[in-house]
C-alpha positions in Angstrom: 0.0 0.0 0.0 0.9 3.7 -0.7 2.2 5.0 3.0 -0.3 8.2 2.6 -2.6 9.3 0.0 -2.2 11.5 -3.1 -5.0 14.5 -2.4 -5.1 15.4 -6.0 -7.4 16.1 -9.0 -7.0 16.3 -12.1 -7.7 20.0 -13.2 -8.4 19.5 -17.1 -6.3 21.3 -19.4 -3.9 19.2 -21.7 -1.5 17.0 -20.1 -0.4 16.8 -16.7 -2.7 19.5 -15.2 -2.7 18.1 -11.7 -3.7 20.1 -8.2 -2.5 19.3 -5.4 -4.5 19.5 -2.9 -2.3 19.3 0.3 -0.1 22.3 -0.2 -1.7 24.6 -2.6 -1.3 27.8 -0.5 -3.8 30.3 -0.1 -6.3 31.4 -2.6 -4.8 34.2 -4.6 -6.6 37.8 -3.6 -7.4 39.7 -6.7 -9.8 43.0 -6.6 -13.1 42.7 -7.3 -13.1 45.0 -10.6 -9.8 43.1 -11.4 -11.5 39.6 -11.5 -14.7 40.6 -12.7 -12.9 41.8 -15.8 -11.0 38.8 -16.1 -14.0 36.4 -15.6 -15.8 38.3 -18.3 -12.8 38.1 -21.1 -12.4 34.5 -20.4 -16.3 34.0 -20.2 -17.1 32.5 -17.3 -20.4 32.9 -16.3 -20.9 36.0 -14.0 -23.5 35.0 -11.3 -21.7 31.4 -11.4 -21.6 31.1 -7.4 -25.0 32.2 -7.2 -26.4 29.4 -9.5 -24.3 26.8 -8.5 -26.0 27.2 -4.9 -29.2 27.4 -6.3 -28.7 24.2 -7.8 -27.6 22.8 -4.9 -30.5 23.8 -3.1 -32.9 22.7 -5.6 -31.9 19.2 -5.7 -31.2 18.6 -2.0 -27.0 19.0 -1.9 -24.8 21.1 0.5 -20.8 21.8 -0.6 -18.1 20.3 0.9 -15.6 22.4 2.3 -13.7 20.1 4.1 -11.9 17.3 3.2 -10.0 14.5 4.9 -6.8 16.0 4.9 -8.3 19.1 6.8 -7.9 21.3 3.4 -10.5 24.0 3.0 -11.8 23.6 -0.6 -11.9 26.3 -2.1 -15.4 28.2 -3.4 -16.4 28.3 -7.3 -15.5 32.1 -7.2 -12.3 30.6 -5.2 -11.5 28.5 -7.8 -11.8 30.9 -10.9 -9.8 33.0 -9.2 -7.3 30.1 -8.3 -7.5 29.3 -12.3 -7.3 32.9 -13.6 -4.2 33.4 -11.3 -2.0 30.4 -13.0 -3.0 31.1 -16.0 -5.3 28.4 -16.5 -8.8 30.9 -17.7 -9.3 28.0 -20.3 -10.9 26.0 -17.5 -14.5 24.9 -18.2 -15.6 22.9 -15.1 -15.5 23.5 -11.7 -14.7 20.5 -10.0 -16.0 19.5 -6.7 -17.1 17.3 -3.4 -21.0 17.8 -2.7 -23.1 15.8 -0.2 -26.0 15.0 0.1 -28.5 16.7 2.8 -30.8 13.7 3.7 -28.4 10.9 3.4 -24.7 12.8 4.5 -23.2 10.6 1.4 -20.6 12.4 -0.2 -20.4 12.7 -4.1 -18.2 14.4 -6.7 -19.3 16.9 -9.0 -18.4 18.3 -12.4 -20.1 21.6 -12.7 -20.3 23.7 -16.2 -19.1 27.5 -15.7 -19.0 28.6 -19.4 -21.2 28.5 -22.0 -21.8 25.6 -23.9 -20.2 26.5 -26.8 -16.7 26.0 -24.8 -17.6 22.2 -24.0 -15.1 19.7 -25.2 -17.1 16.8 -27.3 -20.0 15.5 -25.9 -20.5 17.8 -22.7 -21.4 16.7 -19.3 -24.6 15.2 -21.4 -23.2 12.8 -23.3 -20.7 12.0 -20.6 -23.8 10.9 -18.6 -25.2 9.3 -21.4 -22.0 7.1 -21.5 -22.5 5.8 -18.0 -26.0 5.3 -18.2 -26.2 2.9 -21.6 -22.4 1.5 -21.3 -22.9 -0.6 -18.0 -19.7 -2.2 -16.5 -17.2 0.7 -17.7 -14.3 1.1 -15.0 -15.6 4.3 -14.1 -17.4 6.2 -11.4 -21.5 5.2 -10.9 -23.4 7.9 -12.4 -25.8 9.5 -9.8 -27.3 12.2 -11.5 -27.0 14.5 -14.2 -28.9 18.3 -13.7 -29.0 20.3 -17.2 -28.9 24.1 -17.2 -32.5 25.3 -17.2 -33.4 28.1 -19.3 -33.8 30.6 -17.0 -29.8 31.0 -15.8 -30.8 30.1 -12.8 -29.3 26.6 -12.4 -25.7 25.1 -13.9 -25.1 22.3 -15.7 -24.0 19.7 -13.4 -22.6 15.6 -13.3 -23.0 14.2 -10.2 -20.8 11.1 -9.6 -19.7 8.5 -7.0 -16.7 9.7 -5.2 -13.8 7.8 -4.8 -12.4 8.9 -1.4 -8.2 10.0 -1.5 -7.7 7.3 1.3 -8.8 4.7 -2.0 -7.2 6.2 -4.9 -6.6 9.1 -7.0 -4.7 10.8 -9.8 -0.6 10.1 -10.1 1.8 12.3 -11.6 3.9 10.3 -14.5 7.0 10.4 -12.3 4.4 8.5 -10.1 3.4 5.5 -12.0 4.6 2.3 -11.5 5.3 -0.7 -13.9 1.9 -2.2 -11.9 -0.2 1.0 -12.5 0.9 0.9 -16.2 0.1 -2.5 -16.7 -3.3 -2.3 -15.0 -3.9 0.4 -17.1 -3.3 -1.3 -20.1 -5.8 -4.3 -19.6 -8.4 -2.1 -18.4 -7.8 -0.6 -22.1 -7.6 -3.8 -23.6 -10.9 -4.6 -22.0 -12.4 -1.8 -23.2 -11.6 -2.8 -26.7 -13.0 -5.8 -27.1 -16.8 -4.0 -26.6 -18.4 -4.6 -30.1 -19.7 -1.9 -31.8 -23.0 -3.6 -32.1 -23.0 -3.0 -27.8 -22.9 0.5 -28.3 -26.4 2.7 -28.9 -27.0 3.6 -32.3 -26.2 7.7 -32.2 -22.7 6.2 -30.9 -22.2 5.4 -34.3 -20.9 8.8 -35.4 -17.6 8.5 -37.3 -14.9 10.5 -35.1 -15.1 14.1 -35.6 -11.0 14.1 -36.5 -9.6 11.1 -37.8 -6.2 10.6 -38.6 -6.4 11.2 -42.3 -8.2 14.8 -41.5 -5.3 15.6 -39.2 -2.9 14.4 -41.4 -4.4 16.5 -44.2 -4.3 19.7 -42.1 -0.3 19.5 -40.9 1.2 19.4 -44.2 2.3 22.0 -43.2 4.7 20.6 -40.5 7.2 20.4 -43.8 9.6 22.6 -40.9 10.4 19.1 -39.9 9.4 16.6 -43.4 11.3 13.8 -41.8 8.5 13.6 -39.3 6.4 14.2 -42.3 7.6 10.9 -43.9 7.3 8.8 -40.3 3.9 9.6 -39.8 2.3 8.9 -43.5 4.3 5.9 -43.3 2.6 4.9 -40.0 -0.3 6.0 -41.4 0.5 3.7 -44.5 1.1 0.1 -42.3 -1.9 1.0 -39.8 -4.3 0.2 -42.7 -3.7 -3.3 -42.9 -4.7 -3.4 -39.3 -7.0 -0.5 -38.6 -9.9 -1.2 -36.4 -12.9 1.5 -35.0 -13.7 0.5 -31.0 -15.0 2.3 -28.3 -12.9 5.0 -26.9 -12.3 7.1 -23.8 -11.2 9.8 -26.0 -8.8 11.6 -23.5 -7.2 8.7 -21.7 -4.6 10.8 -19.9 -3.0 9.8 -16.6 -4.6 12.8 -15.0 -8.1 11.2 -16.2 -7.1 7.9 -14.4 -7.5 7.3 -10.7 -5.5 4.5 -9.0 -6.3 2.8 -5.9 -3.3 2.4 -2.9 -2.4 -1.4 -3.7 1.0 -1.0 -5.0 1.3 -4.3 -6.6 -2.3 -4.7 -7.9 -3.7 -1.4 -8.3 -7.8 -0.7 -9.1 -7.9 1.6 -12.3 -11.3 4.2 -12.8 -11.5 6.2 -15.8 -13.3 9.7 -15.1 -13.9 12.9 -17.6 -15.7 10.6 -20.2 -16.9 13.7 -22.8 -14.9 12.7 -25.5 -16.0 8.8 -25.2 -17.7 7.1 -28.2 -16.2 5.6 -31.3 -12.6 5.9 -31.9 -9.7 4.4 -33.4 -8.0 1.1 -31.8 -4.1 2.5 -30.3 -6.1 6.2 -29.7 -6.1 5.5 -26.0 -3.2 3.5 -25.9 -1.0 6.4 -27.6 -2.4 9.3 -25.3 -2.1 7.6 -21.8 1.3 6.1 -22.8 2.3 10.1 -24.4 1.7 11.3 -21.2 3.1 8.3 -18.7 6.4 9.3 -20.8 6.4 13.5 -20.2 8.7 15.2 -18.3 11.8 13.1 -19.0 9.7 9.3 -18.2 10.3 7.6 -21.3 12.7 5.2 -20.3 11.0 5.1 -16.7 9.9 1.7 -15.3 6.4 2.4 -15.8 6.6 3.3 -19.3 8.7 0.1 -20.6 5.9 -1.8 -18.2 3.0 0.1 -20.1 4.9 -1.6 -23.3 5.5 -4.8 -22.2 1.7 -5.3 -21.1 0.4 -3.5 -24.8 2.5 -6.6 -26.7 1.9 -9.3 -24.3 0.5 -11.3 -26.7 1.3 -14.9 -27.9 1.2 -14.8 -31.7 4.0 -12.8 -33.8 1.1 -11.6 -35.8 -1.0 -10.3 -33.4 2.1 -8.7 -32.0 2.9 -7.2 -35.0 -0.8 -5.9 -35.4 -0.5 -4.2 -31.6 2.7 -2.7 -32.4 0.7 -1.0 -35.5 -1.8 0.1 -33.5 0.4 1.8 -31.1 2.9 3.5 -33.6 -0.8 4.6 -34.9 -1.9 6.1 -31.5 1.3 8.0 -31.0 1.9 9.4 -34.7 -2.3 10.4 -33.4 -1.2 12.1 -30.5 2.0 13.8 -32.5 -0.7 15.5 -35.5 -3.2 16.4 -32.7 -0.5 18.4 -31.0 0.7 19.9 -34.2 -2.9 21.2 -34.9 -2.8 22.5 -31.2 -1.8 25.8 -33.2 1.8 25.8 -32.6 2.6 25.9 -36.3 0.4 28.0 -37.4 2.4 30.0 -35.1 5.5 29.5 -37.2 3.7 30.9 -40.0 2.0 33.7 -38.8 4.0 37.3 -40.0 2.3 39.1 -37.1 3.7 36.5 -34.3 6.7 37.9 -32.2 10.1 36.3 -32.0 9.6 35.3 -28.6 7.0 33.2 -29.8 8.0 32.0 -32.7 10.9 30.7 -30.6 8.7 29.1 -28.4 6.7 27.1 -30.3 9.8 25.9 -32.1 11.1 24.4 -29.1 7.7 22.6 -28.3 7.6 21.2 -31.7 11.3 20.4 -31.4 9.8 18.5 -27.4 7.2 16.8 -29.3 9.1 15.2 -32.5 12.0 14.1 -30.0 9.6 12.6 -27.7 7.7 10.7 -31.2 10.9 9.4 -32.5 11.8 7.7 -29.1 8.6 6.3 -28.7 8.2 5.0 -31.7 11.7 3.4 -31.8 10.3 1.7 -28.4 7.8 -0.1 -30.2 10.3 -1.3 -32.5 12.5 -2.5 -30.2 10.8 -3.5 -27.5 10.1 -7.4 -26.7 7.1 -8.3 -24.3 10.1 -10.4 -22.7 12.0 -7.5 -22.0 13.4 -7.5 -18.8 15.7 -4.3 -18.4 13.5 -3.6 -15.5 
């Protein structure tokens, strides 16, 4: 067992966005005008507070402001503030412990603060239409899901079973162990064998980006045309083998929470917005992308997340899952080149400060692609380095 537990969320974002939730210091004090103005450019909804404790009320909840640790959770208005202070205004949710007033239970909650044109895929609607049709799904139990009403008086909110910090939460990479990583993997690879025909029918929409769309739109990464040349040749080999499943859709390690058993860990998924039909080595590519940041590649968890994707018996099937995860990481490298960093390089009216910048991030992601993808390669599920 872990000696103490992680008090940590994940905070959304892309990547690693983590909080801590043992040390954060004190809620940063910004004037009233000075936040108002802030809250308004990023367009967070005004009267926030005020709704979310309407909805509260209305449905028979009271916050939590306490948690085990003895850490004061911080408001909604706290928490924009908290956001707009590290530079993190792109925030959508609020997330949160509520409880309820009959019953004392305790329950996460996901609560909309923007308008709904800021959602990411599916919204907090389709998330709870996952968990209510796709029983069995290593996630959270669904308890109830509260749409905005058309007044503004009430928020949109997802109300979920919450897993207590003394049972598991969210790791940093540096904190993921060979166990973790493999546990994550079958939990994938579980995932993956749901048939299509399991799924409900309006979860047949084809991906809204596929790999040939992104492809198509970063021919313009010809700054680098050797990672050009890797990817439509990845591209090229994945046909033979390509496969549509059911996907999380934004498997990163901040979106997985991992129970205190250090040799057998539990694994629940949350944040399922993106979820629905996706490309087999998608997840696989994104969890493993981000097990492997800040300097992890050749960590014990991430050769362990390897090991457990090709544990398979057959050279051709091990052939076939080391095309789907070359796929899922040339995925993960076009996404991030869309992420606007080369349009960037080719804007006339961008400084040289960033123009510098978003060279060396491009530079961070194609270094991190190569080694990854001569992992695969190399790699045997016998490997025993560690």
């Amino acid at each position: 067992m872990r000696e103490k537990p992680r008090f940590r969320i994940g905070a959304g974002g892309i990547g690693q966005e983590v909080i801590d939730l043992t040390d954060t210091g004190p809620v940063p004090q910004k004037s009233s005008e000075e936040l108002r103005e802030l809250r308004s450019k990023e367009e967070f909804f005004p009267d926030a507070q005020e709704r979310f404790e309407n909805t509260l009320e209305e449905h028979g909840y009271e916050p939590v402001r306490e948690l085990e640790n003895g850490y004061q959770y911080p408001t909604l208005d706290e928490w924009v503030a908290l956001k707009i202070e590290r530079g993190e205004g792109w925030a959508r949710a609020y997330p949160t412990f509520i409880r309820g007033k009959e019953t004392g239970e305790m329950y996460f909650a996901k609560v909309r603060i923007k308008p709904k044109e800021r959602q990411i895929g599916r919204g907090f609607a389709g998330e709870a239409d996952v968990l209510d049709n796709m029983k069995g799904l290593p996630a959270p139990r669904l308890i109830e899901y509260i749409p905005e009403d058309e007044h503004g008086k009430r928020l949109e909110m997802l109300v979920l079973e919450a897993i207590k910090f003394s049972e598991g939460s969210v790791l940093m990479p540096q904190e993921w162990t060979p166990a973790t990583a493999q546990n994550a993997v079958r939990t994938m690879k579980e995932m993956e064998k749901t048939s299509p025909d399991a799924l409900p029918e309006h979860f047949f929409e084809e991906p809204s980006e596929t790999f040939t769309s992104l492809l198509e739109r970063t021919r313009y990464a010809q700054n680098n045309p050797s990672m050009q040349t890797v990817l439509e040749a990845v591209a090229r080999q994945y046909e033979e083998y390509k496969q549509q499943v059911f996907v999380h859709g934004d498997m990163w390690p901040k979106n997985v929470i991992v129970g205190l058993d250090n040799d057998d860990p539990s694994i629940k998924l949350v944040d399922w917005e993106l979820a629905g039909l996706g490309y087999k080595g998608q997840d696989a590519g994104r969890l493993w992308w981000g097990i492997c940041a800040n300097n992890q590649i050749h960590s014990e968890a991430s050769y362990g997340f390897l090991r457990a994707y090709l544990e398979e018996l057959a050279t051709e099937e091990q052939t076939a899952r080391r095309a789907e995860l070359q796929f899922g990481v040339a995925y993960e490298v076009l996404w991030r080149l869309e992420d606007g960093k080369i349009a960037i390089l080719n804007n006339e009216e961008a400084s040289e400060y960033e123009i510098a910048r978003a060279r060396t991030e491009l530079e961070s992601i194609y270094k991190q692609a190569y080694s990854m993808l001569e992992m695969i390669k190399n790699t045997a599920p016998t490997d025993t380095r560690f």
